[in-house]
Backbone as numpy.savetxt, mean C-alpha at the origin, in Angstrom:
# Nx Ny Nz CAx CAy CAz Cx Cy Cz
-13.75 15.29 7.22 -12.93 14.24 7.79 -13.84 13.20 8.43
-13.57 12.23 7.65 -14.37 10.79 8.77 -14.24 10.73 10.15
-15.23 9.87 11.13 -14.94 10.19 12.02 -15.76 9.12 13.19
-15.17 8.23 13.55 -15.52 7.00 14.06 -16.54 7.32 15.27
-17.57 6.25 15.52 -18.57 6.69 16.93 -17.47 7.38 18.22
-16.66 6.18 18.16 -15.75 6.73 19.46 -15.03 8.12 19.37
-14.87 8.92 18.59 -14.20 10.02 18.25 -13.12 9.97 17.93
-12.49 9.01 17.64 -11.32 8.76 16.83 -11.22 8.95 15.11
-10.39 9.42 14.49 -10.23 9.72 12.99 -9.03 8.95 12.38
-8.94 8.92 11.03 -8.20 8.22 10.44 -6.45 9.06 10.53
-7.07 10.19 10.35 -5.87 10.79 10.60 -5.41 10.38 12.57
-5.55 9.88 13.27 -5.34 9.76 14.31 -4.12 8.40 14.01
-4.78 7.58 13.32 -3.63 5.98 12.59 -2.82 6.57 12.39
-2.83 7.37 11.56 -1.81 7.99 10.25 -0.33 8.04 11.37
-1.16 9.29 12.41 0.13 9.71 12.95 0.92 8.45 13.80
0.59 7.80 14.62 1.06 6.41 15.34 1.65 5.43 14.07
1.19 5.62 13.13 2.03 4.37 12.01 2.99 5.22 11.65
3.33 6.88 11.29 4.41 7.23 11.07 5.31 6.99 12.36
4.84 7.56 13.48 6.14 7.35 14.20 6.36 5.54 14.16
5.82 4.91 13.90 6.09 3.62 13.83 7.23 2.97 12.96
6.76 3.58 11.87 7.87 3.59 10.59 9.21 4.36 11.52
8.81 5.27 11.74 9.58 6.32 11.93 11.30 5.44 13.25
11.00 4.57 13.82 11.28 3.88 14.54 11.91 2.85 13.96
11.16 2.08 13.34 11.72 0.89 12.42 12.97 1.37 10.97
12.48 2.74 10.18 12.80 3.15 8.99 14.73 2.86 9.26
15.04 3.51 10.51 16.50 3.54 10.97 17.63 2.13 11.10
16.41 1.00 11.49 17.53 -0.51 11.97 17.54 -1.05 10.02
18.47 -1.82 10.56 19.13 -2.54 8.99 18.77 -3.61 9.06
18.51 -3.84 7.77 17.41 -5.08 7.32 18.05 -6.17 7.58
19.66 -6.29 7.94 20.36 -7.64 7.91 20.37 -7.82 9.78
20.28 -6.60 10.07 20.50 -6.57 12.22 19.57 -7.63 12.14
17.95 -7.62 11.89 16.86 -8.62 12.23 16.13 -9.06 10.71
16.08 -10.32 11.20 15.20 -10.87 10.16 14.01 -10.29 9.57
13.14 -9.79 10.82 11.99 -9.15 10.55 11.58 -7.69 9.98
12.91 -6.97 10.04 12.75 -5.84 10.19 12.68 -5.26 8.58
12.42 -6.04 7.26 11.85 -5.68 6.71 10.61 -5.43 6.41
10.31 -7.50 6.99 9.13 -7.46 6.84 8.29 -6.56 7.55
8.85 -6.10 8.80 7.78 -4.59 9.74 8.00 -3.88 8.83
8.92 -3.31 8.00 8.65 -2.27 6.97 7.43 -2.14 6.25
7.40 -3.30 5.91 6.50 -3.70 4.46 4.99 -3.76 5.36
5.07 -4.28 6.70 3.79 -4.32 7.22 3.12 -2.80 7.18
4.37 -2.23 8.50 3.90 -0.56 8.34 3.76 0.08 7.23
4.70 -0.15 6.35 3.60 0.50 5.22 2.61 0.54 4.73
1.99 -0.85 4.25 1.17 -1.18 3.59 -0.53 -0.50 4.55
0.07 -0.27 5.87 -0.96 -0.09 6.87 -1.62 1.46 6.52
0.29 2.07 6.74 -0.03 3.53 6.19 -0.65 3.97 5.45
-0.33 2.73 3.86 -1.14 3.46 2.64 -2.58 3.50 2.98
-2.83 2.41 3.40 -4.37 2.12 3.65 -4.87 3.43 4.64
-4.44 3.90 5.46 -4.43 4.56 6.52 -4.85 6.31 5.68
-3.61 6.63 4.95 -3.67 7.89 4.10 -4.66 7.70 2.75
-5.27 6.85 2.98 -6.26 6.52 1.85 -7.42 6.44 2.40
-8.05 6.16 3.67 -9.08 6.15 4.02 -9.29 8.02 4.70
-8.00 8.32 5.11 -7.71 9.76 5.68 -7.87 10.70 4.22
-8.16 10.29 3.20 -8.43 11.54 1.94 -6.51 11.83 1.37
-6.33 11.38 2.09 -4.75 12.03 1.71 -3.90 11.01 0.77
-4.80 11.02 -0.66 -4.61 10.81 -1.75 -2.57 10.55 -2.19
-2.56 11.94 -2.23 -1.14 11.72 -2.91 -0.03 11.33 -1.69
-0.24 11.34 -0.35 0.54 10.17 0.52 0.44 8.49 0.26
-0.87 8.59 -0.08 -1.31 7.12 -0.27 -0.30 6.99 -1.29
-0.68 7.27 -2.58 0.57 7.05 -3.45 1.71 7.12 -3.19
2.52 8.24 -2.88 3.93 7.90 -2.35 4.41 6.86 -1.72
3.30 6.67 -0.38 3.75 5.62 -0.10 3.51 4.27 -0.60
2.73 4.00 -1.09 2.71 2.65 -2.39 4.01 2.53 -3.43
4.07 3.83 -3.98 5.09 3.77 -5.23 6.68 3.11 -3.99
7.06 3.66 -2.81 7.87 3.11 -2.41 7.88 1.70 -1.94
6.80 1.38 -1.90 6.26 0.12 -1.54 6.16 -1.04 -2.54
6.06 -0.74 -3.72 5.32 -1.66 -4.83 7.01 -2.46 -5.15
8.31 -1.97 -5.15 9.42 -2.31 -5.69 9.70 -3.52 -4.38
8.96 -3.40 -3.23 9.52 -3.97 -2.59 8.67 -5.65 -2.38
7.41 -5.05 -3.09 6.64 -6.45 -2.87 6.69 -7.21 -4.28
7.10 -6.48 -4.86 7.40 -6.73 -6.44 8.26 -7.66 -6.48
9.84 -7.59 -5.67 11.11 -8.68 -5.41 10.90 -9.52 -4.19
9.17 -9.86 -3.83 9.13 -10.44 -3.11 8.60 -12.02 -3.19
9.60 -13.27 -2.94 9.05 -14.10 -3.56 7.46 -14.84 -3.29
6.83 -13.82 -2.44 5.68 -13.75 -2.28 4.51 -12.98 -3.06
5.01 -12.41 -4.17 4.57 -11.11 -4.49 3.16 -11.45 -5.61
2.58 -12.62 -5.30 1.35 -12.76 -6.09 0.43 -12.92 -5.12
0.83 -12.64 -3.42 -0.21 -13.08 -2.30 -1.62 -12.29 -2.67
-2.41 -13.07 -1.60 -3.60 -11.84 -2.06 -3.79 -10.25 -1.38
-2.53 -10.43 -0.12 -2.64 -8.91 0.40 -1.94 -7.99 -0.56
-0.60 -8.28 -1.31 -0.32 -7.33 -2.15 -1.36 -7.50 -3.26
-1.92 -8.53 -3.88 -3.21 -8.36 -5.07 -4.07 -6.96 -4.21
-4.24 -6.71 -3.01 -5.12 -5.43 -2.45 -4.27 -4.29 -2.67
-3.03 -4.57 -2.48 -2.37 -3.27 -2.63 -2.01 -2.74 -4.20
-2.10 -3.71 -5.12 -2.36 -3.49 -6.16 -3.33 -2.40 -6.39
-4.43 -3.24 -5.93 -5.77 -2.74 -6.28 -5.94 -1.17 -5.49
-5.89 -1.01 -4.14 -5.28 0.18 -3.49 -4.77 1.50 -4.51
-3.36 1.62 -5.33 -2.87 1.77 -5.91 -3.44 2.49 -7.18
-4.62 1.77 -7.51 -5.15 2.00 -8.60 -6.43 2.91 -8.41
-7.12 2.57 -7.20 -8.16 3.70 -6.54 -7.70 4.89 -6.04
-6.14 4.92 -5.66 -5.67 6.17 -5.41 -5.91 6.78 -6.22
-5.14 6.19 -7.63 -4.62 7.12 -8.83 -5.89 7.25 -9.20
-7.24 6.92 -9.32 -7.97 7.09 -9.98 -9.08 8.45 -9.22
-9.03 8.28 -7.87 -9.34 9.65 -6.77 -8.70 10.96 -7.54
-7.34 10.51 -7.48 -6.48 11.39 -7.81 -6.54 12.50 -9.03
-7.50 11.42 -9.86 -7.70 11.71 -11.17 -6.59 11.89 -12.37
-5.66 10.36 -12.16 -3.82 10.31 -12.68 -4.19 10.60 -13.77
-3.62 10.35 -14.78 -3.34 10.44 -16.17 -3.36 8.53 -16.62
-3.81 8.78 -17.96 -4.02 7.45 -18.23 -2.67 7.04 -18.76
-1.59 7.42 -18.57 -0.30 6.15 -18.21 -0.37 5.87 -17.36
-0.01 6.55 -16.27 -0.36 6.01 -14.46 -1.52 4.85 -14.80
-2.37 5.10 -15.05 -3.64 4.65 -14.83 -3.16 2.65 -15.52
-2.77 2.55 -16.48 -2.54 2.03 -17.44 -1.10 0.67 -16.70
-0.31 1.40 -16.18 0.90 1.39 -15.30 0.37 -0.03 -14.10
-1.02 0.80 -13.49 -1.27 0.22 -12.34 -2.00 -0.85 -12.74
-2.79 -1.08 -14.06 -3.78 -2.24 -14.49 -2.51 -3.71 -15.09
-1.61 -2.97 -15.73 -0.50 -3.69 -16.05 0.41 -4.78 -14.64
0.38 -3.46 -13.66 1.23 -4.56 -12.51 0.29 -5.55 -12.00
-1.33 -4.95 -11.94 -1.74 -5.83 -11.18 -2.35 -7.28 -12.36
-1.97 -7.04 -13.26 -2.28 -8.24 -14.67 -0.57 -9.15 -14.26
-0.01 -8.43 -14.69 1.36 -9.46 -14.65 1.71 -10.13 -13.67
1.09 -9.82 -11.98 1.14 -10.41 -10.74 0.06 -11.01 -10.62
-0.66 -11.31 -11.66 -1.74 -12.14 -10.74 -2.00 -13.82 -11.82
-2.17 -14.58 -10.81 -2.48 -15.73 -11.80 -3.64 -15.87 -12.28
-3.43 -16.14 -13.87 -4.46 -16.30 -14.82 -5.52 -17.24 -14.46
-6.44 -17.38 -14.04 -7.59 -18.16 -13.37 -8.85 -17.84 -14.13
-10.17 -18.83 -14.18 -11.36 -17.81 -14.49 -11.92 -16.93 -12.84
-11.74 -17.73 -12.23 -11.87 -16.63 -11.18 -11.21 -15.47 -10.33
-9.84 -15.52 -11.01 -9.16 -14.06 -10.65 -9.71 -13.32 -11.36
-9.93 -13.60 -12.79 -10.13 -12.83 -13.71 -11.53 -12.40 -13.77
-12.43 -13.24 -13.78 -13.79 -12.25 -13.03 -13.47 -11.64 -11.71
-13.06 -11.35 -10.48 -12.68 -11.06 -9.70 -12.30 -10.04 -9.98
């Protein structure tokens, strides 16, 4: 387990962003404006969070619930989801997915991203 100078660990995030979610997961997206977008924040934190913590197939779960939502987002070519794309694809590949998965994740992050010469070296 990693393990920061200060003695803090990744698994230490993990737990404070679940109860975080855990808090937010309950109010309705129409009560506050924001309260998706805190969804989408806390998540995206989590994945990162269970991905630097080794905990591979959380990372994924929580992406796969995540990806539908940045997907219908009319933001959804930003460059933080282009990371979570990319995220996504280092999981599955830790993971050691199968090359549909694998295939799956090169596809979303091609169809979301604009054709540039420098995305594309990128």
């Amino acid at each position: 387990m990693l393990e920061e100078p200060d003695g803090t660990k990744p698994s230490d995030a993990v737990i404070w962003l679940q109860k975080a979610f855990a808090l937010a997961d309950p109010l309705e997206d129409s009560v506050a404006r924001g309260v998706a977008e805190l969804k989408i924040s806390i998540l995206q934190t989590l994945a990162r969070a269970y991905f630097v913590a080794g905990s591979y197939d959380r990372a994924e779960a929580t992406l796969e619930e995540l990806i539908p939502s940045i997907d219908a987002s009319p933001d959804h070519a930003s460059s933080g989801y282009r990371e979570l794309r990319w995220l996504r694809l280092a999981t599955l590949k830790r993971r050691k997915a199968g090359d549909t998965a694998l295939l799956d994740a090169f596809k979303s992050i091609i169809n979301h991203m604009e054709c540039s010469e420098t995305n594309i070296t990128e």
